[in-house]
Structures are given as C-alpha cells and as structure tokens.
Backbone as a ProteinNet text record, in pm:
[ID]
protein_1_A
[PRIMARY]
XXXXXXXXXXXXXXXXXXXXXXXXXXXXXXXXXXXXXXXXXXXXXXXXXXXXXXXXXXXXXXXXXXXXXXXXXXXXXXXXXXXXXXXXXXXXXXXXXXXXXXXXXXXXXXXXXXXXXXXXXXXXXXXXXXXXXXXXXXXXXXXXXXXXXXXXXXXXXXXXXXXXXXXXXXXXXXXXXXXXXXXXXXXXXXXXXXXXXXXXXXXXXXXXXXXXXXXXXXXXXXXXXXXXXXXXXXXXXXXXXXXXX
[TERTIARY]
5098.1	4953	4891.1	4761.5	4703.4	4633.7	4640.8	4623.5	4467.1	4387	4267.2	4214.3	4301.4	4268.2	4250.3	4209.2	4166	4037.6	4000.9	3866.7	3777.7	3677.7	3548.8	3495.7	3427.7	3367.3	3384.9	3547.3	3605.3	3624.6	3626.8	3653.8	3525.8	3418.1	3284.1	3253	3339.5	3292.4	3375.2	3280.4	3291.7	3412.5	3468.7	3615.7	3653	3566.8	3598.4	3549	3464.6	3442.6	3570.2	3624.5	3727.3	3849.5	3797.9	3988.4	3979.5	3869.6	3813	3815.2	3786.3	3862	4019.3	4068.1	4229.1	4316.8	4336.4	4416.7	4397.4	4242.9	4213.7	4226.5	4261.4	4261.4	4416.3	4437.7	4574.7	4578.9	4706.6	4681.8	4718.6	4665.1	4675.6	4696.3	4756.6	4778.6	4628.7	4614.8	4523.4	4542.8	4587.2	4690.3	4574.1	4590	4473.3	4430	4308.7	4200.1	4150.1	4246.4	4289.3	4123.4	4086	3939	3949.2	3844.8	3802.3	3700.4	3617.8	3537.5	3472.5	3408	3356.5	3199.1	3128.9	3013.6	2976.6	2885	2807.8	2911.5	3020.6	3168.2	3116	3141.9	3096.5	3249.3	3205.3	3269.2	3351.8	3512.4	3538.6	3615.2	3618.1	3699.9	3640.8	3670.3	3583.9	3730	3738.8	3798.5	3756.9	3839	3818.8	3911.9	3878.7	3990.2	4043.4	4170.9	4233.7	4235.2	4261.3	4255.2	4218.2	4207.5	4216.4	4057.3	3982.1	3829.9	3825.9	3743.3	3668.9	3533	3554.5	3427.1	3317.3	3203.3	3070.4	3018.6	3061.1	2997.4	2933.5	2852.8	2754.9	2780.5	2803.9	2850.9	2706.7	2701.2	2563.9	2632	2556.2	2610.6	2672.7	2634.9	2765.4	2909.6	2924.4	3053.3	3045.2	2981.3	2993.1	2972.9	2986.4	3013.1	3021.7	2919.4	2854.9	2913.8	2956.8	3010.8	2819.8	2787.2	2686	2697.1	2831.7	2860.5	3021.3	3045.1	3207.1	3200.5	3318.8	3353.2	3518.8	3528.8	3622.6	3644.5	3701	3743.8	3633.6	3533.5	3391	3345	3378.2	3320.4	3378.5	3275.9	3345.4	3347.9	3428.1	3383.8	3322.3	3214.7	3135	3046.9	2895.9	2816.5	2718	2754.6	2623.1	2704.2	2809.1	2804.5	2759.6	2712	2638.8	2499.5	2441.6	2273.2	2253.6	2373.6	2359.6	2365.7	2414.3	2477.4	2560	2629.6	2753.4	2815.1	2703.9	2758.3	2636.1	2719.6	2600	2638	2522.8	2557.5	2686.2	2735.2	2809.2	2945	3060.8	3172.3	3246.3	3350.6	3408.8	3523.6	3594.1	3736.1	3813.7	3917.3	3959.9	3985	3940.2	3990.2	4065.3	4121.1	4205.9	4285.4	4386.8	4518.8	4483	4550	4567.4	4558.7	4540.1	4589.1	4408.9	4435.4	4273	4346.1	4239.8	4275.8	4147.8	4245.2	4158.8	4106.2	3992.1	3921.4	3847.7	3891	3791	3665.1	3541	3473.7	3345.5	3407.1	3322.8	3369.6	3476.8	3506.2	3439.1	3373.9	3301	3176.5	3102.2	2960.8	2955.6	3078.8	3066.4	3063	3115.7	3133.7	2994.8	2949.1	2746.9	2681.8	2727.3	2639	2623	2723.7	2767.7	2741	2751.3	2754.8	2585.6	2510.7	2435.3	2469.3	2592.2	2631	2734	2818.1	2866	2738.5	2660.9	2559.9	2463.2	2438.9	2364	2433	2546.5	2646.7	2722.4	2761.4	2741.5	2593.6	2469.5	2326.5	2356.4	2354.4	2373	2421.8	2586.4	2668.9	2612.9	2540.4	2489.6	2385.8	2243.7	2169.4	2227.4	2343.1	2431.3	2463.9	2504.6	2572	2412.2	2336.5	2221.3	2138.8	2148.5	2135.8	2231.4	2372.8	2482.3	2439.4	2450.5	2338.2	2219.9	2160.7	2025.5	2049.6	2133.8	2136.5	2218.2	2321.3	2374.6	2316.4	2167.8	2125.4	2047.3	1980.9	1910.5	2025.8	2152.3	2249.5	2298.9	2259.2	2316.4	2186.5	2096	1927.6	1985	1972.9	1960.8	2062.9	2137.2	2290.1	2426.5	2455.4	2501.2	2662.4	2732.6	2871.8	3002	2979.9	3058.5	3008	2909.9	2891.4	2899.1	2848.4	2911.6	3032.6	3130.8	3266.8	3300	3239	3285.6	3252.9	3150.4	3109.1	3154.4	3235.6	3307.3	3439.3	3521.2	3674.1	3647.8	3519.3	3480.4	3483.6	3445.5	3431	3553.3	3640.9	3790.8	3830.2	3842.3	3958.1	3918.5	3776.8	3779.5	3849.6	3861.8	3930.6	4049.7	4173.2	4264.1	4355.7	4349.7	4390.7	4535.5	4534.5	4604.3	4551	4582.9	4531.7	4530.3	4617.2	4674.3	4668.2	4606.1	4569.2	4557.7	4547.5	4501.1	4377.6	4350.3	4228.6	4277.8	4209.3	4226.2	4070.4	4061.8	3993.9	3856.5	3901.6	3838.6	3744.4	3822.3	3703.3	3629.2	3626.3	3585.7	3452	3494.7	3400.1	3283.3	3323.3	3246.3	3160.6	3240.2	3186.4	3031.4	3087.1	2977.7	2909	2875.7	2825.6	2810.3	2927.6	2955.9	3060.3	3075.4	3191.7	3291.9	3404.5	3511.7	3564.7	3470.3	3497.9	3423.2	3328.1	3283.2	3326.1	3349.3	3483.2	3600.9	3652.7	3773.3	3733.1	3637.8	3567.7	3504.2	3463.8	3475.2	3583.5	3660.9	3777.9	3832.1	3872	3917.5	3857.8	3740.2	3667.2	3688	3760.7	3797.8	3892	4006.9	4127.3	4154.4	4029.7	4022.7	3989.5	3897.7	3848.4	4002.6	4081.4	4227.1	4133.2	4060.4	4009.1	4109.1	4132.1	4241.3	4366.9	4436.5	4517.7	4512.1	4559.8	4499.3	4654.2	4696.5	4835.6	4849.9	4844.7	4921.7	4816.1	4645.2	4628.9	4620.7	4672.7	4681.1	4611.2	4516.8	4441.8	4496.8	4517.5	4554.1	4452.3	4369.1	4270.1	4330.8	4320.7	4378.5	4310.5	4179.4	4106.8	3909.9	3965.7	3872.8	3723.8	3694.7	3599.4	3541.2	3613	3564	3495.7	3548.3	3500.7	3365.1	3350.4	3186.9	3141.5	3152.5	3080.9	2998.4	3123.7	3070	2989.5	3045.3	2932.5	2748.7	2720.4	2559.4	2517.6	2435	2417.1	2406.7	2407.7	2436.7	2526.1	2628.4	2817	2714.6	2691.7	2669	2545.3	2451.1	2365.8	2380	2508.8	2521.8	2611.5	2687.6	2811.9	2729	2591.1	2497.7	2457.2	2422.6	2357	2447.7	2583.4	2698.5	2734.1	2700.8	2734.6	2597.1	2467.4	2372.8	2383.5	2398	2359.2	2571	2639.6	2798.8	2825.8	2763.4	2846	2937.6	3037.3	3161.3	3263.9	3345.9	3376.9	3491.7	3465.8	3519.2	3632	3751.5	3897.8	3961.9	3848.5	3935.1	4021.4	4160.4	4295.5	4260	4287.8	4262.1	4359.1	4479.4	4543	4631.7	4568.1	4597.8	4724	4684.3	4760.6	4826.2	4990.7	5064.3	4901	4919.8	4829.1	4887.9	4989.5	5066.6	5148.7	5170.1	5204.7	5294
-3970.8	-3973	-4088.6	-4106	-4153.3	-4262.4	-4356.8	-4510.3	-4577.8	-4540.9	-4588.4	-4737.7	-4864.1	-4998	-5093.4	-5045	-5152.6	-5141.6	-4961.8	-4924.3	-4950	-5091.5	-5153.4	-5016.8	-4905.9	-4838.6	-4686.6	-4681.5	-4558.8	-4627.7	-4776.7	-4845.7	-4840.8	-4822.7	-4834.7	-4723.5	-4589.5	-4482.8	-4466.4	-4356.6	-4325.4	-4267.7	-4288.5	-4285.9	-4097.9	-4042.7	-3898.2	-3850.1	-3928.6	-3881.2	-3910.8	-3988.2	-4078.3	-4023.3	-3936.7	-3805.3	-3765.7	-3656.1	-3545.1	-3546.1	-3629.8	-3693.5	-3741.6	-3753.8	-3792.1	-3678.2	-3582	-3444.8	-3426.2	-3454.6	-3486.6	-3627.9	-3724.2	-3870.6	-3862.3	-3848.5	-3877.2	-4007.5	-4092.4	-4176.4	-4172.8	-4257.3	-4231.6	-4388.1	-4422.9	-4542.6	-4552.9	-4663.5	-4648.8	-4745.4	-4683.8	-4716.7	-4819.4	-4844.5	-4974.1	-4849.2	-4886.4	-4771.3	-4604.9	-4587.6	-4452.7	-4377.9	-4273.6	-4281.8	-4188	-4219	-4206	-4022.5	-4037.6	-3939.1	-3975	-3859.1	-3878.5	-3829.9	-3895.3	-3893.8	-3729.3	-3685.1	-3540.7	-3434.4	-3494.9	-3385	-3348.9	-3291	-3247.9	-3328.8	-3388.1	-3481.1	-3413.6	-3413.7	-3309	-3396.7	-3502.2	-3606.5	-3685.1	-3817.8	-3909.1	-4017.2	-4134	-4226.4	-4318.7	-4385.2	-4530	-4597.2	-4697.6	-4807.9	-4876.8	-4889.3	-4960.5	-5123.9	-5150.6	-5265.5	-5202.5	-5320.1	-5302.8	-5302.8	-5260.3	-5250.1	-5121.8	-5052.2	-4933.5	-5056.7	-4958.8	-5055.9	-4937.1	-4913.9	-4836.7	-4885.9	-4764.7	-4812.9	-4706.8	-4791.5	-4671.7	-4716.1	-4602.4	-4570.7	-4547.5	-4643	-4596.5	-4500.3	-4434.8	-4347.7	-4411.9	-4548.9	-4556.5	-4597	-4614.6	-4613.4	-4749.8	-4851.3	-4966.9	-4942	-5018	-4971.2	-5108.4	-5113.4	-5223	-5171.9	-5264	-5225.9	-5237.1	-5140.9	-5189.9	-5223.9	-5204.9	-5244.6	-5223.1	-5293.9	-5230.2	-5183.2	-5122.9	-5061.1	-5089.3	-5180.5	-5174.7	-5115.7	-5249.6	-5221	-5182.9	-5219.6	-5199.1	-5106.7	-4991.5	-4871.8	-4726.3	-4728.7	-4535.5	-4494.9	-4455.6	-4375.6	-4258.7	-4207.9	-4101.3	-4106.1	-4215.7	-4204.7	-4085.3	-4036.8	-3898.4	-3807.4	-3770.2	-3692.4	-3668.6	-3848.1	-3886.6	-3858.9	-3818.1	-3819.4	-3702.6	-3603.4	-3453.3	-3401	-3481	-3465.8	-3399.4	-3327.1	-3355.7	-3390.8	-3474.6	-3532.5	-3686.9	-3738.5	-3912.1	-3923.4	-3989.9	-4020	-4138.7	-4129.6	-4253.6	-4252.4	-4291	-4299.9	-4372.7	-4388.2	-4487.4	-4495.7	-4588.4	-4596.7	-4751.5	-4722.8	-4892.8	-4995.2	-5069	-5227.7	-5308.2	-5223.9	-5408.4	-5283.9	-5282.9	-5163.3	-5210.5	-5113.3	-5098.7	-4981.8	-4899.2	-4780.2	-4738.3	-4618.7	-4556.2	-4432.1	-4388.3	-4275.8	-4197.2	-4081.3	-3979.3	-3877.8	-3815.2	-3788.5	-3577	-3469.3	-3387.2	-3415.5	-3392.3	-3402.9	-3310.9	-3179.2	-3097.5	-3110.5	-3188.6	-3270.8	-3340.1	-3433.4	-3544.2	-3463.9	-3393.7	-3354.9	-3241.6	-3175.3	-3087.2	-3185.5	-3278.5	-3423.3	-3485.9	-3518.5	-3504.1	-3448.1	-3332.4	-3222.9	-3225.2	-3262	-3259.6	-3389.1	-3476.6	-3572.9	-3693.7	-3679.6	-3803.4	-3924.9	-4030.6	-4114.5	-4118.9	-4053	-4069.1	-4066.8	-3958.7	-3948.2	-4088.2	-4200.3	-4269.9	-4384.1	-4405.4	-4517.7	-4494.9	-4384.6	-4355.8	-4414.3	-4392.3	-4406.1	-4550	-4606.8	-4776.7	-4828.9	-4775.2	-4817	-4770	-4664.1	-4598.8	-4794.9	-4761.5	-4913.4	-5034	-5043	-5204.1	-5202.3	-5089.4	-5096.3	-5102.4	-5029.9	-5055	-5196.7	-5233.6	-5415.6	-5442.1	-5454.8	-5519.2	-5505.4	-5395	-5320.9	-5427.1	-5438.2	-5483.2	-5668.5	-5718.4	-5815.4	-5886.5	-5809.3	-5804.6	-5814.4	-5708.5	-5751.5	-5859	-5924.6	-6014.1	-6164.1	-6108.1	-6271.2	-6250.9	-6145.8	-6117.6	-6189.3	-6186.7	-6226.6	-6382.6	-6443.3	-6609.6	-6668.4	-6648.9	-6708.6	-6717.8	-6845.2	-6868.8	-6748.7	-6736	-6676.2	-6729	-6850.7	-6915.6	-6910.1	-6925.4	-6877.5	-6702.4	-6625.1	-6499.5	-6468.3	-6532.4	-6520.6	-6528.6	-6667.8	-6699.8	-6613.9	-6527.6	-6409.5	-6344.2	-6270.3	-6159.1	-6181.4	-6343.4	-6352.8	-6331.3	-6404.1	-6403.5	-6263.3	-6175.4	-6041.6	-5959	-5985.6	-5922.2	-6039.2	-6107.9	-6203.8	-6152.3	-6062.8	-6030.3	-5909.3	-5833.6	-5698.2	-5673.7	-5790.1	-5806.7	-5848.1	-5899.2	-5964.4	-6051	-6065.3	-6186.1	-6222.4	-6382.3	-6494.9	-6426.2	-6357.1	-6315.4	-6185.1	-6151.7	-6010.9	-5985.2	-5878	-5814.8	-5861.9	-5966	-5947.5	-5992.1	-5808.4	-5864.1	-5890	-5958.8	-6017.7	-5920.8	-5802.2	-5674.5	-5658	-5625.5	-5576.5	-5694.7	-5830.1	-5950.2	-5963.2	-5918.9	-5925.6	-5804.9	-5693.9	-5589.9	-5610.2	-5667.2	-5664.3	-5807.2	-5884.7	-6043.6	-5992.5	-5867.9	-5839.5	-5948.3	-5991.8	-6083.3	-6092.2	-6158.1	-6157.9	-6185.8	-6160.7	-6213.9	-6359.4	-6395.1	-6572.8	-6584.9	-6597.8	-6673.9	-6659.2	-6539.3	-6518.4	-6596.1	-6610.9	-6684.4	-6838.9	-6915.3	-7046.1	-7033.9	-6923.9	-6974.5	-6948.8	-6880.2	-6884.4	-7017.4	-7037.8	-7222.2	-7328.5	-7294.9	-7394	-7387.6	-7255.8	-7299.9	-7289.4	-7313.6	-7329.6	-7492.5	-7518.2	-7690.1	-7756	-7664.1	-7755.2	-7678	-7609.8	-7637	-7529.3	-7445.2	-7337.4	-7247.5	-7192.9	-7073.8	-7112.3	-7000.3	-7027.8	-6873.2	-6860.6	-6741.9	-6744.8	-6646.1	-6646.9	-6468.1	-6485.3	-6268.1	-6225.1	-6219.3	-6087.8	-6101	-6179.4	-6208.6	-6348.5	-6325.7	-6444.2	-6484.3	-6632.8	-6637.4	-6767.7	-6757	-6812.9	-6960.9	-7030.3	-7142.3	-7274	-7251.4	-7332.6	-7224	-7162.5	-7045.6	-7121.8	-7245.5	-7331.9	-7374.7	-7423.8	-7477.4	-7362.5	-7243.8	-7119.2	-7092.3	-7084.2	-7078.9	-7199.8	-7311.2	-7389.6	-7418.4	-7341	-7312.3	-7187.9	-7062.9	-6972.1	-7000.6	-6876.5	-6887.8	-6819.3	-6830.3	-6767.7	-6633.1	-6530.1	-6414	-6341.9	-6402.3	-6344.4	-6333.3	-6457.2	-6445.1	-6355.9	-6322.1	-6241	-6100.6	-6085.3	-5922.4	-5960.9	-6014.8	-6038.1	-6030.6	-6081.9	-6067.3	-5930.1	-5863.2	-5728.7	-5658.5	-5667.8	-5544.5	-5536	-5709.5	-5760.6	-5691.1	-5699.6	-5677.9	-5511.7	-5420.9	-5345.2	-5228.9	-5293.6	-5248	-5322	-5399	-5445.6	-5486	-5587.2	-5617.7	-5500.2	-5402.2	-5299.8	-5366.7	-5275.6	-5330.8	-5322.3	-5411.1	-5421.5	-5392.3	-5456.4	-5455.1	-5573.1	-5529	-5662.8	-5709.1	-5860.8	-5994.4	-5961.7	-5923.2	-5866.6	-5747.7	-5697.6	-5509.4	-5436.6	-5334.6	-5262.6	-5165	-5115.9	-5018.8	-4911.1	-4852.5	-4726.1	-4626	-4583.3	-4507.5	-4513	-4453.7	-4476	-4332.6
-10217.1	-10241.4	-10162	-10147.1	-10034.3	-10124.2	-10119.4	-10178.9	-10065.5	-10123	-10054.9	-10073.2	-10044.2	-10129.9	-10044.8	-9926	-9822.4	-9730.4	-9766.9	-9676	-9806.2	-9774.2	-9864.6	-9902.6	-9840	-9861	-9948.3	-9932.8	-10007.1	-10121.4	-10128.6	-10275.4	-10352.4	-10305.9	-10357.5	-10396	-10386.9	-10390.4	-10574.9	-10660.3	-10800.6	-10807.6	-10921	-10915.5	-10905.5	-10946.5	-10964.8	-10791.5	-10732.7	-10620.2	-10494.1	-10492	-10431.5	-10421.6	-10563.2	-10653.8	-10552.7	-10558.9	-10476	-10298	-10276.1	-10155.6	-10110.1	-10168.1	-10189.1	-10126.7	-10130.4	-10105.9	-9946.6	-9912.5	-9763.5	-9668.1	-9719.5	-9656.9	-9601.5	-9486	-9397.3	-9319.4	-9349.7	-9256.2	-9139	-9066	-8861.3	-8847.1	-8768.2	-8697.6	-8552.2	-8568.3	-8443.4	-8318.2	-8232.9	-8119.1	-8017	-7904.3	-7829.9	-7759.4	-7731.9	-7650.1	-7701.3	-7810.4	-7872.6	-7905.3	-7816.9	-7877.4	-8024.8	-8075.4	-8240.3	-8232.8	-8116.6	-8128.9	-7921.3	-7884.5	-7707	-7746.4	-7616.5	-7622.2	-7604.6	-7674	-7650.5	-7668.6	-7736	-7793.4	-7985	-7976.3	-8117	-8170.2	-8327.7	-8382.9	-8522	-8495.2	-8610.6	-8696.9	-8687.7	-8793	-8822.1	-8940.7	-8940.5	-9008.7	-8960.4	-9008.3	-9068.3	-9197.7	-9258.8	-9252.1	-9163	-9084.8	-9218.2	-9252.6	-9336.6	-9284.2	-9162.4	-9037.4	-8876.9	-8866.5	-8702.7	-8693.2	-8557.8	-8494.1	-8396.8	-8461.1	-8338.8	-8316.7	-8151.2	-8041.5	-8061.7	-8116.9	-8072	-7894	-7840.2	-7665.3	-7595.7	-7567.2	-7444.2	-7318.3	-7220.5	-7097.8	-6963.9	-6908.4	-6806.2	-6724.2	-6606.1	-6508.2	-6392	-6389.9	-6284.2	-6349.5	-6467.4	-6554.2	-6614.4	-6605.7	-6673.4	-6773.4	-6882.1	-7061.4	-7123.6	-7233.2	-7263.1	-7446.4	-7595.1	-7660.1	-7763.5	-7819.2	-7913.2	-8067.7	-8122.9	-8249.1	-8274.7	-8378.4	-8442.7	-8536.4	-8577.2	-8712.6	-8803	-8910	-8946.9	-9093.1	-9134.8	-9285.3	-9418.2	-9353.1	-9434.9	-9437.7	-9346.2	-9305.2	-9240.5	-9213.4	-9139.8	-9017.6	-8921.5	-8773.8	-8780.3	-8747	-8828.6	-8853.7	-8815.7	-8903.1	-8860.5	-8758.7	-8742.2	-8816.1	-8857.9	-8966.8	-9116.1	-9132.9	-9261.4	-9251.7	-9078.7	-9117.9	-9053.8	-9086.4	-9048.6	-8930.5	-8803.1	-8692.2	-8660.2	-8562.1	-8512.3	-8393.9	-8329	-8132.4	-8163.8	-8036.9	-8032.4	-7926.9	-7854.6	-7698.7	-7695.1	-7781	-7738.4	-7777.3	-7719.4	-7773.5	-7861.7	-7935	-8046	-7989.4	-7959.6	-7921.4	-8019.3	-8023.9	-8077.3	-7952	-8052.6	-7965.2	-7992	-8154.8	-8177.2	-8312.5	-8225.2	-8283.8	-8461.9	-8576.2	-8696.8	-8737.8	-8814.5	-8908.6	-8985	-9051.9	-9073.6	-9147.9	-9251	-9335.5	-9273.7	-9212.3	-9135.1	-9209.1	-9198.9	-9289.9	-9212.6	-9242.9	-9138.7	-9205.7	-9062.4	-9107.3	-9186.4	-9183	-9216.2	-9424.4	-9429.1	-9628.1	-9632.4	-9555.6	-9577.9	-9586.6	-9497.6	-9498.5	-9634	-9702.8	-9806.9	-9938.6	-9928.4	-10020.7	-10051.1	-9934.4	-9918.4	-9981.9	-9992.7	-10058.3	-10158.1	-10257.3	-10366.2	-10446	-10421.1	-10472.9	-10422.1	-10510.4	-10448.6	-10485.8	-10549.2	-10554.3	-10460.8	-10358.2	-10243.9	-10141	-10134.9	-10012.2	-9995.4	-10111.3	-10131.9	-10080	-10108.3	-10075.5	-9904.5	-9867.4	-9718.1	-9623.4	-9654.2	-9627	-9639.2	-9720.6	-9757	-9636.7	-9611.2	-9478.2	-9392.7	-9355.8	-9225.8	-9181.5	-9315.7	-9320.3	-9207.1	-9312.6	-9284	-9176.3	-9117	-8943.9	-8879.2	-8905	-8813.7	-8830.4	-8919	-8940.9	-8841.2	-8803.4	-8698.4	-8600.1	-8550.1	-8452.9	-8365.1	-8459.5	-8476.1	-8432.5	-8518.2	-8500.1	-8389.9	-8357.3	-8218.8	-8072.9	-8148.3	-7979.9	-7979.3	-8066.9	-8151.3	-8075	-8121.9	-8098.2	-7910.3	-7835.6	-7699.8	-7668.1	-7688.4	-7638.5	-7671.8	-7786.9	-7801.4	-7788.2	-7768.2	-7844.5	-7706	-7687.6	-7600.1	-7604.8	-7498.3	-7509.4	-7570.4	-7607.1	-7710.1	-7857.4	-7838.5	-8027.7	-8052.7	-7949.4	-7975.8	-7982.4	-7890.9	-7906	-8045.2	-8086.9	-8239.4	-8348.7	-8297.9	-8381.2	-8435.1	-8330.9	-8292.5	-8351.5	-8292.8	-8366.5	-8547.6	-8582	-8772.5	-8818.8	-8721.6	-8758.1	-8763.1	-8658.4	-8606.4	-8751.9	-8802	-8865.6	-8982	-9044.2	-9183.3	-9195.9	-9118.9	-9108	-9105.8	-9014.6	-8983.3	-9105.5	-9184.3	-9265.2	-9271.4	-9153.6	-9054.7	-8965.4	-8919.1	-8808.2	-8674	-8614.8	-8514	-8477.5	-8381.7	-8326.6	-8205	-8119.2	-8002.5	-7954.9	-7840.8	-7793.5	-7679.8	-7576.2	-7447.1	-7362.2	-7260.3	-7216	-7122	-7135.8	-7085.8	-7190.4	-7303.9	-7440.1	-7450.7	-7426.4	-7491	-7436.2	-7290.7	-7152.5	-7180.9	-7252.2	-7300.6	-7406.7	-7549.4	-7628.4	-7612.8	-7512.2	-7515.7	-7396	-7334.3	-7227.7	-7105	-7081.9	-6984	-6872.2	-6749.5	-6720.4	-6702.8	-6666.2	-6728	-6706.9	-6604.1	-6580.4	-6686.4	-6711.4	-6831.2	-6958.9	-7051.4	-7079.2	-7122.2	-6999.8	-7017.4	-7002.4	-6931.4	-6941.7	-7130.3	-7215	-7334.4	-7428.7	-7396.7	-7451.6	-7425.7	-7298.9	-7276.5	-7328.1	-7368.6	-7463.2	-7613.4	-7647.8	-7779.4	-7821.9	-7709.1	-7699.6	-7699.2	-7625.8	-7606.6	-7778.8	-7816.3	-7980.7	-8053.4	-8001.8	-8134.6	-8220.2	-8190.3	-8296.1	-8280	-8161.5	-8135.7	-8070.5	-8078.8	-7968.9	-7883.9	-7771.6	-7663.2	-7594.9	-7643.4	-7493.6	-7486.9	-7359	-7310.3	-7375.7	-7427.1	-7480.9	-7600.8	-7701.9	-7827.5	-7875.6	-7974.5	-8032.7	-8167.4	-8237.7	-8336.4	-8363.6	-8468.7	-8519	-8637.7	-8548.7	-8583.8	-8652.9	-8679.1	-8744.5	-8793.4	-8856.6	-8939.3	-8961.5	-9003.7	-9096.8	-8948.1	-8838.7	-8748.1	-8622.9	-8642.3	-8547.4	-8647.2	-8758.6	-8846.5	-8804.5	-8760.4	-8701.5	-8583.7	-8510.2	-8365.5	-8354.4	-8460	-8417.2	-8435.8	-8404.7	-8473.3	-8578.1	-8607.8	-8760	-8807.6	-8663.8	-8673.8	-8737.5	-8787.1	-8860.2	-8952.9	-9019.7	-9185.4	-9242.8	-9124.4	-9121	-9201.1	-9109.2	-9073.9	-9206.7	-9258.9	-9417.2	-9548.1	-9518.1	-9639.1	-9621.9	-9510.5	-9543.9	-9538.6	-9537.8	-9609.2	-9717.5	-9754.6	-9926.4	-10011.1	-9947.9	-10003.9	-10020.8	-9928	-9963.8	-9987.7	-10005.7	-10009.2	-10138.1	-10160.6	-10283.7	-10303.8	-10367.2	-10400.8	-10477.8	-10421.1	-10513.2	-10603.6	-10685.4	-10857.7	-10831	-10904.6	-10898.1	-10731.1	-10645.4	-10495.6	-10543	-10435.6	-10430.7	-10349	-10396.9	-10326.5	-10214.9	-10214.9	-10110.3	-10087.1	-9937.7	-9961	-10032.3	-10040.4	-10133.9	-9985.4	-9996.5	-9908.9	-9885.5	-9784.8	-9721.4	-9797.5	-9814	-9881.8	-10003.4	-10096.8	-10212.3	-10279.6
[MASK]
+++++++++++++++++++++++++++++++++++++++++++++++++++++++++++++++++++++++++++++++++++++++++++++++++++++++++++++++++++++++++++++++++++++++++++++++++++++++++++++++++++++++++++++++++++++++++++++++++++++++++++++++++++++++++++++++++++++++++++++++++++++

C-alpha cells in the first residue's frame, strides 16, 4: 500500500479523500533531467514529489530556457489539470533527482469533481505556486545572484531532507537567469563564507542559519504563503515515513 507521508499536500488532503486516492498513487523515482510533462503535449499524469525538485521552464525559439518556478514536496506536477486544462506552454522536468507518487491524471480531475474539500485545497496550492511565481520574478528584478542563489539552496534544502544534493551548475545558471561565470563567482563566494561546500556537481549545505542570512527576503516570502494558505497538516512526521509500506 502506498504510504503518502512526505507530499505536504496529499497530507492536507481529508482522510476519506486521500483513501480514495491510494489504489492510484504509484511510486516513480525521479531520475536528473527526467521530464514530468512537454510543452503543448497534452498532460496524462500528475506527480507528488515525495523529495527531490521539478524545474517549471519556458523555452524561447532560439532554445534558451529560462526556469520560472519549482515544484517539490509541498506540491503537485500538474497544475493545469487542477484549473481544467490539459497542455501549458511550458515544460516540467527535474533538477535535483528523488522519488514522487505518480498519480493519472484524468483520477485527479474525477477526484475534483467530487470532492470540494480536495478541489479547494488543490486551488490553495495552484494560489501558493503563483505567489513563487510571482515573487521570483520580483527577487530576479532586485536581488543580487548571491542572495538568489541562497534562495534557491533554502528551497532545495526544505525538500531534500538532507544537507547534500545534486546541483549542477547548468540548472543553477538557469534557474538565477545568469551566466555561468557568475554562477560559479557566487558559488565561490559561498564556499568562501564556509556556508557550503560545492565539489563534482554536488552541494552540501553546511551552515543553514548563515545561507538565511545571506539570502533576501524572498524564501520566507514565498514559506509564509504556503504556510498561509497549505497549512501545517495534522500528524505530519517530524521525519519521513518509507514511500512504501
């Protein structure tokens, strides 16, 4: 049976609704680059990342690709299937490997139907990502490439639920819409303050209190409006429960 105790958002969901969902939740590993759903492809699954990060990215026509939001443990890959969709100009791929209870998506949109205490609490998360969204481009406009960096590791380190993860210097360069010298000139800068450590591809967050220092005030932004409108779900474990059971 399928143990749902690490996706925030399937935990928030009513316990009889969550049943009802259960028989359909498979888990998938989610491999580096692995895409989730393609732009203007009609969308037939929907995932809830147990760990790890899907990148939200839009693709111009000469192929450069800029990331406009993530999606982890808080949420869903899918949200145009929550506002009656089924294609978005844009693609979802991962960036930072971990596992997801895969979901089709034509259960989720019959689940909708049925339930307005799932459809209401989906809408909530649809909200909260468009607040990230929102405030993302808000922190790309003011906010130097070192406090976004620091953004971004606060965001990857709540999901992960370990110090140490996948970040290569391609997605970093994507997600801070920058390039990769600068990049790696702020990575070396917070390799220099003893916040991280950076070797091959792999980041391990080595002083947590001091990376909220350096960021800008954008993290906590976007943590109040998932808290505000996601709620703390009832009897979540302080630490995860097996994917499987």
């Amino acid at each position: 049976m399928i143990q749902s105790r690490r996706n925030r958002l399937l935990e928030m969901l009513p316990r009889h609704d969550l049943n009802q969902l259960r028989p359909h939740l498979h888990s998938v590993v989610l491999d580096y680059k692995m895409p989730l759903y393609e732009a203007f492809e009609p969308i037939h699954d929907v995932y809830f990342p147990l760990d790890g990060v899907a990148s939200l990215v839009a693709t111009m026509a000469d192929g450069s690709a800029a990331e406009i939001g993530t999606i982890g443990n808080e949420g869903i890959v899918g949200t145009p299937i929550i506002l009656g969709d089924t294609i978005a100009p844009t693609n979802v791929y991962v960036q930072v490997p971990g596992h997801a209870l895969k979901l089709k998506a034509e259960v989720l949109r019959q689940a909708l139907l049925e339930s307005a205490a799932t459809r209401t609490l989906m809408l909530h998360y649809v909200h909260a990502f468009f607040n990230q969204v929102a405030q993302s481009a808000v922190c790309n406009h003011f906010h130097s490439i070192e406090q976004r960096c620091c953004r971004w590791l606060l965001m990857t380190h709540d999901r992960m639920h370990e110090d140490h993860f996948l970040l290569t210097q391609e997605f970093l360069a994507m997600m801070l819409g920058a390039r990769r010298s600068s990049v790696t000139e702020a990575a070396k800068r917070l390799k220099q303050l003893q916040l991280i450590s950076y070797v091959r591809g792999h980041v391990t967050i080595l002083d947590r209190a001091g990376i909220e220092r350096t960021s800008c005030e954008c993290y906590a932004v976007s943590k109040a409006e998932y808290d505000r409108l996601l709620g703390t779900p009832e009897g979540l474990d302080a630490k995860p429960a097996p994917a499987n059971v």
